[in-house]
C-alpha angles and dihedrals in degrees: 000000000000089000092051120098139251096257102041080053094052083050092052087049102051093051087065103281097141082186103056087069088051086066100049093052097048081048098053092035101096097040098037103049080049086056095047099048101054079053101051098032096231140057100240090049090050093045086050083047100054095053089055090060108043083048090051083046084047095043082044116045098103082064093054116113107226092200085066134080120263100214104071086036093061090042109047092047085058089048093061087039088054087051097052084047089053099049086040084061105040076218126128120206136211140237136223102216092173091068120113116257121193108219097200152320135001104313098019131142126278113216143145139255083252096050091049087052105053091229106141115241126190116268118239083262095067136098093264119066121215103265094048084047086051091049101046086043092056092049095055090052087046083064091059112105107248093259097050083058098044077060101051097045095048092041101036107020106036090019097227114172123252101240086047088050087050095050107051091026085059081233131129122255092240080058099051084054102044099052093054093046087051087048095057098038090044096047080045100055084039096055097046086056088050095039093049089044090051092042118098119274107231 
């Protein structure tokens, strides 16, 4: 069952294997809690969150598309969920830019959300050390409104494509597009006032 995928599971599933779901979420728990977490802004949010998910997924499965793939489904239904959470909350959360993000595949690069989004950061030769860069990055994300950032983590970090993020977001796709260009370019205007206010003076 392990080497099946995501969407001959959800069909098992559907046809009455309980454990068939049982699979996909061992399979999405890892991932997806990281995901949520960096959401949220805490573990046991992001735990809360991800029951709420797998139980929308559970309330939702006759809607699926089958011809469809399982993944972005799942992902962008635990985003929504993560921002409910979030307005429920009046809470925002943080985000640890520094983390590592595998963009793809066995072998592929590590990187970070700064380095997929071409924003200079301060090498570690600069004035500022890591941990005081990671702070005054996340700052300048906290400062994104809630749906800037739902953009950056499914495009960026979980490299959903846009016209997948329009469809289960109910957004269109030059939305879609538009909100992700005005989060770059905002985290980008945002970190050069931190980074200029951090910097030296001569």
């Amino acid at each position: 069952m392990d080497q099946e995928s995501d969407e001959v599971l959800f069909e098992r599933y559907r046809g009455g294997d309980r454990g068939a779901f049982r699979t996909i979420i061992e399979r999405h728990q890892p991932e997806l809690l990281r995901f949520l977490t960096r959401l949220v802004g805490d573990q046991a949010g992001a735990e809360d969150v991800f029951q709420e998910a797998f139980l929308q997924v559970h309330l939702s499965a006759d809607t699926f598309d089958a011809t469809r793939r399982f993944r972005p489904w799942l992902f962008t239904i635990a985003a929504n969920k993560a921002r409910d959470y979030l307005r429920r909350k009046g809470r925002r959360r943080t985000l640890e830019l520094s983390a590592p993000v595998d963009r793809g595949g066995e072998g592929g690069d590590a990187g970070s959300f700064i380095d997929l989004m071409e924003v200079r950061v301060p090498s570690p030769s600069d004035a500022l050390d890591r941990d005081e860069t990671n702070r005054q990055v996340q700052k300048a994300l906290d400062e994104l409104p809630l749906i800037l950032r739902e953009i950056l983590l499914l495009a960026y970090f979980q490299r959903i494509s846009y016209a997948q993020i329009s469809d289960e977001l109910g957004i269109p796709l030059g939305t879609v597009k538009s909100r992700l260009h005005a989060a770059v370019a905002a985290f980008a205007k945002k970190w050069k006032v931190i980074d200029e206010q951090q910097r030296p003076k001569p």
